[in-house]
C-alpha positions as CSV (number, residue, x, y, z in Angstrom):
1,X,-107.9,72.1,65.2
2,X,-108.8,73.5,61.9
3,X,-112.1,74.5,60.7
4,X,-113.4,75.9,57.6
5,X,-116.5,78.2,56.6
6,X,-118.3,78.1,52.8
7,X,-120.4,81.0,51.5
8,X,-122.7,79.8,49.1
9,X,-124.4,83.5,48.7
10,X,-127.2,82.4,45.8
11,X,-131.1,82.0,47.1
12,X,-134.0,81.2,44.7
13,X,-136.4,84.1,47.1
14,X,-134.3,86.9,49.3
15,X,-136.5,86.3,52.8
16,X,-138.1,89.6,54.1
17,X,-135.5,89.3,57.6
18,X,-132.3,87.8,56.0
19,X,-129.7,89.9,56.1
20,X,-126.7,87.9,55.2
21,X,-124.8,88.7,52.4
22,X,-126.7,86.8,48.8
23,X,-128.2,87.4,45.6
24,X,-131.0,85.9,43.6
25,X,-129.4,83.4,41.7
26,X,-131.3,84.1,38.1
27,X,-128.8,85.4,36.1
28,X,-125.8,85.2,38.0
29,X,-122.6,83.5,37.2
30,X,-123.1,80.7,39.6
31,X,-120.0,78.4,37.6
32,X,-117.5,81.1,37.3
33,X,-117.9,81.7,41.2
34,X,-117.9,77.8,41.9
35,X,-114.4,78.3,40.1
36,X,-113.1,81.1,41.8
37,X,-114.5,79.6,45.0
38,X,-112.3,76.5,43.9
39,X,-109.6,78.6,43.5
40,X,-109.7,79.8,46.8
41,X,-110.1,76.7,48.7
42,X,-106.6,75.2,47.5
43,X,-105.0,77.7,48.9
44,X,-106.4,76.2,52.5
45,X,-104.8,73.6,54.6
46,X,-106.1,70.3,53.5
47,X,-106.7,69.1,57.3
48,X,-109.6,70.3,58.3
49,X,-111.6,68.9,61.5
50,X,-114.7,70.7,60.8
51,X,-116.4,72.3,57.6
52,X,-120.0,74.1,57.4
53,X,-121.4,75.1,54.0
54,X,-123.8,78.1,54.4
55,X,-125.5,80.9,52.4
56,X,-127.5,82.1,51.1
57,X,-128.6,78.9,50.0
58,X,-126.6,76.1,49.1
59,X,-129.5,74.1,47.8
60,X,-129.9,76.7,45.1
61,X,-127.3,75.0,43.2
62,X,-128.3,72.9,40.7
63,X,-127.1,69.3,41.1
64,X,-124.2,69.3,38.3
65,X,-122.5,72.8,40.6
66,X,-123.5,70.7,43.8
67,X,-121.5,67.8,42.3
68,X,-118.7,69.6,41.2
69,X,-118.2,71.6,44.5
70,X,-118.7,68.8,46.8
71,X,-116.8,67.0,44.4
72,X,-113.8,69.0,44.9
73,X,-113.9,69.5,48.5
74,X,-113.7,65.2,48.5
75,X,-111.0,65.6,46.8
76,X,-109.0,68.2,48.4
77,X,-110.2,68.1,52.0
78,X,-109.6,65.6,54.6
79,X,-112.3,66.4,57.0
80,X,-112.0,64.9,60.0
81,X,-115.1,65.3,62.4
82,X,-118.3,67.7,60.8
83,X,-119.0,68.2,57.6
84,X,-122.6,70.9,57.3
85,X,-124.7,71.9,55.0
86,X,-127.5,74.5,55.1
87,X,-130.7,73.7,53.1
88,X,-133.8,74.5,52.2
89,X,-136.6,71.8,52.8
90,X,-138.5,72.6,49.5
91,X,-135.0,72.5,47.0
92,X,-133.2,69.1,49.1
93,X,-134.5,66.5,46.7
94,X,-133.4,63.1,46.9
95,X,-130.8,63.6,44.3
96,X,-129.1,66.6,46.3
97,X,-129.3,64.5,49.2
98,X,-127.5,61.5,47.5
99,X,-124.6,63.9,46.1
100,X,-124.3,65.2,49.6
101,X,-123.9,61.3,50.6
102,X,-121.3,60.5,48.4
103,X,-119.2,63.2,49.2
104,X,-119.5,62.7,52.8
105,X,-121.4,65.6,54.5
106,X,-122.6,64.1,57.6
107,X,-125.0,66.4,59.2
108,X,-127.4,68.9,57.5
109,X,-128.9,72.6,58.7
110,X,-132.2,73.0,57.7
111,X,-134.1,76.6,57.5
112,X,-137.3,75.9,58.8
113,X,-138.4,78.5,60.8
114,X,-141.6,78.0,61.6
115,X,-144.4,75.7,60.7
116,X,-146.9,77.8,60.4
117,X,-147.8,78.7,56.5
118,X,-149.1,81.6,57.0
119,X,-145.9,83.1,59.3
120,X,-143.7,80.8,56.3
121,X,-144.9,83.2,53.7
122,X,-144.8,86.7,55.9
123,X,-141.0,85.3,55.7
124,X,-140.8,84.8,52.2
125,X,-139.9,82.0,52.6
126,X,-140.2,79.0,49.2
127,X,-141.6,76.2,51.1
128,X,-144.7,74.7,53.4
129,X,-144.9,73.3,56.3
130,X,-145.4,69.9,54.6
131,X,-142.5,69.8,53.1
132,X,-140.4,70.1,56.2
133,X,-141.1,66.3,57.1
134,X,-140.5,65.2,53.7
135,X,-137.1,66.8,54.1
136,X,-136.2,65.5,57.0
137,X,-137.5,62.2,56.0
138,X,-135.6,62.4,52.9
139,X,-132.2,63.0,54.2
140,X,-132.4,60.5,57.1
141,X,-133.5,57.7,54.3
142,X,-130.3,58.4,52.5
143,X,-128.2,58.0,55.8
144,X,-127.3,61.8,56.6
145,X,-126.2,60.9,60.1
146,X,-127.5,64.6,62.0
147,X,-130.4,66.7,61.1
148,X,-130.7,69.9,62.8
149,X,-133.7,72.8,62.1
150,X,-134.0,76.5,62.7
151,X,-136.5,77.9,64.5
152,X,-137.6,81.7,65.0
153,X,-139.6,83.8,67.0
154,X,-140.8,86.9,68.0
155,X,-142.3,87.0,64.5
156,X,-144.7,89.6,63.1
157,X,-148.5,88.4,64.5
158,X,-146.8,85.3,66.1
159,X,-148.5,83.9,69.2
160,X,-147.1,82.2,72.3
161,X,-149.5,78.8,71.4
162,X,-148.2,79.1,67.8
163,X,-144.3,79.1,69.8
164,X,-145.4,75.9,71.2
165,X,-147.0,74.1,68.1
166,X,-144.1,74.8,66.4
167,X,-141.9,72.7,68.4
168,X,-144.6,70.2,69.2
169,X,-144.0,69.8,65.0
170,X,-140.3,69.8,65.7
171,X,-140.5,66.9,68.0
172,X,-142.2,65.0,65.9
173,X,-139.5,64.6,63.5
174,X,-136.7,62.4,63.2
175,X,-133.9,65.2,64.3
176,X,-131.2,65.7,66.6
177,X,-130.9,69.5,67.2
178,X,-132.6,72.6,66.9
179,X,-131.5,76.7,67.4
180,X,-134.3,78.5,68.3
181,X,-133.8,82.2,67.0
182,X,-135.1,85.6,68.3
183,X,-136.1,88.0,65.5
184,X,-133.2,90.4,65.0
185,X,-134.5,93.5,62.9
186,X,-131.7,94.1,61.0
187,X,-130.7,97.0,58.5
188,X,-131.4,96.8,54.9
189,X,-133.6,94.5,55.3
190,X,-137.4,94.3,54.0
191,X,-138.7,93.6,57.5
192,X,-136.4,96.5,58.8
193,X,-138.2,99.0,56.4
194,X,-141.5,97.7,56.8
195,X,-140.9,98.4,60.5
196,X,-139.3,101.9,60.1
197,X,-142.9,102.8,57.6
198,X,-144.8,101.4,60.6
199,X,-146.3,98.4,58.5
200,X,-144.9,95.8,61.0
201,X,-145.7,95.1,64.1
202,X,-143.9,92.7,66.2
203,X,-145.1,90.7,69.8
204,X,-143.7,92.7,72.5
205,X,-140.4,91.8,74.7
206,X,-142.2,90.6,77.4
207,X,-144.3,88.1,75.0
208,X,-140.8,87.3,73.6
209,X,-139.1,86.2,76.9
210,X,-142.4,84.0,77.3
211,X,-141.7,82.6,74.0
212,X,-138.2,81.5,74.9
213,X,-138.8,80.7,78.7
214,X,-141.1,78.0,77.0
215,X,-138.5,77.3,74.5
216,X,-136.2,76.0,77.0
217,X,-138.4,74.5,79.1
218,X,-140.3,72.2,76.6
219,X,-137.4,71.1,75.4
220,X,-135.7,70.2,79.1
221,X,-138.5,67.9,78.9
222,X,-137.6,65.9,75.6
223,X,-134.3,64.5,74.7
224,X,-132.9,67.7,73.9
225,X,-130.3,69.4,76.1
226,X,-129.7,73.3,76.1
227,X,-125.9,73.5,75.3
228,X,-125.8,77.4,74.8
229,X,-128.2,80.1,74.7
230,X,-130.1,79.4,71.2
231,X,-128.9,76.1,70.6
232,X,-130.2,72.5,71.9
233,X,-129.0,69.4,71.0
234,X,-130.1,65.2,71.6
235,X,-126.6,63.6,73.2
236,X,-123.8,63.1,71.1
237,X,-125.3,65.9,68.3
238,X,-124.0,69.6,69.3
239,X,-122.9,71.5,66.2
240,X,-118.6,71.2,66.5
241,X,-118.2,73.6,63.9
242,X,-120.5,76.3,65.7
243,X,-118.5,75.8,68.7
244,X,-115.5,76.5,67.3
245,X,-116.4,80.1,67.2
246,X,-118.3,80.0,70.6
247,X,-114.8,78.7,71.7
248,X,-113.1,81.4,70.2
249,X,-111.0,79.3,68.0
250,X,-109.5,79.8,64.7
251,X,-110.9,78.9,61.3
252,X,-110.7,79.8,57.6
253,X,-113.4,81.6,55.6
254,X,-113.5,81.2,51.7
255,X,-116.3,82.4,49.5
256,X,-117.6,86.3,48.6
257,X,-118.5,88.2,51.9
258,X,-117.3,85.4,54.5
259,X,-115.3,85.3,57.5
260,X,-112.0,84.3,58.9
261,X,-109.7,84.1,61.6
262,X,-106.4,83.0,61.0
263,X,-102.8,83.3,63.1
264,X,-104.6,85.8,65.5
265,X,-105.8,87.7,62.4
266,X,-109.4,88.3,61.5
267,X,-110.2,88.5,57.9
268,X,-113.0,89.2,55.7
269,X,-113.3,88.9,51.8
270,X,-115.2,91.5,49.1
271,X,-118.9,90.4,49.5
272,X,-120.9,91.3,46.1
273,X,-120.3,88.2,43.5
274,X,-118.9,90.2,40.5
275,X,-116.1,91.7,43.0
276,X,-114.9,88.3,44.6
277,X,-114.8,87.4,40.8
278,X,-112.8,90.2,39.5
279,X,-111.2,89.9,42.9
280,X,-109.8,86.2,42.7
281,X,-109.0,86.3,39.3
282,X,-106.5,88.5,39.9
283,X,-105.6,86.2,43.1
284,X,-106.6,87.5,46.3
285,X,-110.3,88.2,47.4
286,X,-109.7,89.8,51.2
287,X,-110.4,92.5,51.4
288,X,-109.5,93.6,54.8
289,X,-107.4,92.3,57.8
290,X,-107.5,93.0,61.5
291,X,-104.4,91.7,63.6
292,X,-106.6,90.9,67.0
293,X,-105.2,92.7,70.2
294,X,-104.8,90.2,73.2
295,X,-107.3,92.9,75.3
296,X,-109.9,92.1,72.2
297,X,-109.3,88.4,72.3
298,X,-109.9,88.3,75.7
299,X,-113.1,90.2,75.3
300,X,-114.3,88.0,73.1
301,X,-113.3,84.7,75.0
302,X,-115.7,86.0,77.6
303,X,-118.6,87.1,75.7
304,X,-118.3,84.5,73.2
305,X,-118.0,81.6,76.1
306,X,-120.0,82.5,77.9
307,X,-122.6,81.7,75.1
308,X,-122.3,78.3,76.2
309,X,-123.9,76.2,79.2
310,X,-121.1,75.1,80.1
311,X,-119.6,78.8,80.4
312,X,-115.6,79.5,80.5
313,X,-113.1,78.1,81.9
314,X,-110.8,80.0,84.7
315,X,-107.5,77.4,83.6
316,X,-108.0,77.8,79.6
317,X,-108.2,81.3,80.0
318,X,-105.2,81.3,81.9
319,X,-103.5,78.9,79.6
320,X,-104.2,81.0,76.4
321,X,-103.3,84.1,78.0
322,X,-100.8,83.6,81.2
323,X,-103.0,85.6,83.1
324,X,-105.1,85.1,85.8
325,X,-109.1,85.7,84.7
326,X,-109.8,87.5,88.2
327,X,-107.2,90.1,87.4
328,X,-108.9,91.3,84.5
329,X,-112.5,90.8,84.9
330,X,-112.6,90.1,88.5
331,X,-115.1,93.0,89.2
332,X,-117.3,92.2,86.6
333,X,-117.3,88.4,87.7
334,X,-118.3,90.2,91.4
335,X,-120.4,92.3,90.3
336,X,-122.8,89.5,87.9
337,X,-122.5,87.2,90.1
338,X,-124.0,89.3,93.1
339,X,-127.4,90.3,90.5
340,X,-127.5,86.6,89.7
341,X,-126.6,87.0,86.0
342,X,-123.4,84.4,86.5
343,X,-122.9,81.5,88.2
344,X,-118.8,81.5,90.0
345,X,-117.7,77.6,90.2
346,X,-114.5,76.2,90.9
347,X,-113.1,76.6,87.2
348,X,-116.0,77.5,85.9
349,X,-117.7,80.6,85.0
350,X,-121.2,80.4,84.3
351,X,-124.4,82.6,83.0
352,X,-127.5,81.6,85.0
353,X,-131.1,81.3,83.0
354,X,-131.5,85.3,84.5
355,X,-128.1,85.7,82.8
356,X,-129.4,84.7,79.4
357,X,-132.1,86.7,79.7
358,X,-130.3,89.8,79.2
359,X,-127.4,88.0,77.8
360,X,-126.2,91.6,75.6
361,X,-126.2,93.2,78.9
362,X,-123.8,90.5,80.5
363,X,-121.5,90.7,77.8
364,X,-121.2,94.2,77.7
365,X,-119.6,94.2,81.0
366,X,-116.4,92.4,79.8
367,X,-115.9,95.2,77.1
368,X,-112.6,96.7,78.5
369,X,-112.9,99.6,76.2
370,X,-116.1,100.7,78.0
């Protein structure tokens, strides 16, 4: 199985949480990275099974780049299962939509976040809540088989009843999955420094863990199924590209700034646009490598896997590795599953709902390092 990960890293409005790597797209050479972006991708085996376009924004391209990337990737690509795009609701217009059609992306990622206008705009985010259904709307008229949305909370001023309209709104809509997000405050970004001045002010944890208690219980009521710990899905709709790196599989990264892991190698390219220019034009845009031990792989089998309801496997572990799962983490496994944080069954290994709650603490414990 082969998978493959775009960075588109242009946005119309830089969001006051995001901190991903992108640029305002005024002014920047948006066609000679679409090249150099093209450039990269034939270097890439053609088969792929699954292929995610992210950002940034990949909506901020205008519909003759859209064409001419998708375009390409037709061309090149044979993609087998998923093909994923990440949009904006206020930038999908019906003509992006029918150019995403026509070169086959079959499910689309849409940044909602809340739908609460006032919350929308502490976000900087472009659009409003009632563009959100004309979005959706829009892609399912032009026969985009999956639509998924993002969700936050634990936003700045966000209530628990403004939690719950949001995915009453959510339900509404013609969709097939959601992730539901905890606010992360992250470095270098605006919300980060407005926090550090003491200008923000976020819900405390204990309103947060009400916020996603609710979370997964609303939606254990609809036709939505928790799969892992952020992510929920109708039957027949889990993201396959996503779970490739829950699974701890390997896929190719292409694009200024993304992500790879390749022949047990973990790779990541030059992330400002002018340097994966300069970069690729001379041939090559990684800019640095990391041949994974099998004591890190393992590590991140666990902590990554474990992600997932349906937790890890004691037989793929041993398959992958030749070694027994017990004999590495047997006294972590003891130890979590005595609090309650894991679940021990036959080949399975499990994190409870008390496990998820303090998820960072359960997978801290399969750090050999530590």
């Amino acid at each position: 199985m082969t998978s493959l990960y775009i960075h588109i890293p242009f946005c119309n409005r830089i969001c006051t949480y995001c901190d991903f790597n992108k640029f305002l797209i005024k002014n920047q050479p948006v066609d000679q990275y679409i090249d150099c972006l093209i450039k990269e991708l034939k270097e890439i085996s053609k088969d792929i099974d699954t292929l995610f376009i992210g950002g940034g924004t990949p909506t901020a391209l205008n519909e003759e780049q859209l064409e001419r990337l998708l375009g390409f990737i037709s061309r090149h690509f044979k993609i087998k299962r998923e093909f994923s795009m990440e949009a904006n609701p206020d930038e999908l217009t019906r003509e992006k939509i029918l150019i995403m059609k026509r070169y086959h992306v079959n499910r689309l990622s849409l940044g909602v976040q809340t739908f609460d206008n006032e919350l929308l705009k502490l976000l900087g985010r472009t659009h409003v809540e009632s563009d959100i259904k004309k979005a959706v709307d829009t892609a399912k008229s032009a026969g985009i088989e999956s639509v998924s949305i993002d969700l936050m909370y634990h936003l700045p001023t966000q209530t628990l009843q403004q939690v719950k309209d949001d995915l009453e709104h959510a339900l509404a809509l013609d969709i097939d999955h959601i992730s539901s997000y905890s606010l992360i405050l992250e470095p270098k970004t605006q919300f980060y420094n407005q926090y550090r001045k003491g200008m923000l002010q976020l819900p405390d944890e204990t309103l947060a863990a009400e916020m996603y208690d609710y979370t997964i219980e609303r939606l254990a009521q609809s036709d939505f199924k928790q799969y892992e710990i952020s992510n929920f899905a109708k039957e027949g709709h889990e993201s396959e590209h996503n779970k490739v790196y829950w699974q701890n599989k390997e896929y190719y990264g292409a694009g200024a700034g993304s992500h790879g892991y390749v022949n047990g190698s973990r790779y990541y390219n030059v992330a400002p646009v002018p340097h994966y220019i300069k970069a690729m034009q001379k041939g090559d845009a990684v800019k640095e490598t990391h041949q994974v031990t099998q004591e890190e792989s393992m590590e991140e089998f666990m902590f990554l896997g474990l992600r997932m309801n349906e937790g890890v496997s004691r037989a793929d572990f041993f398959k992958r590795y030749g070694i027994q799962i017990d004999d590495i983490f047997g006294d972590a496994l003891a130890q979590l599953e005595r609090s309650g944080h894991l679940k021990l069954q036959d080949d399975k290994i499990m994190m409870t709902p008390e496990g998820r709650m303090v998820g960072n603490d359960v997978f801290e414990q399969f750090l050999l390092s530590i």
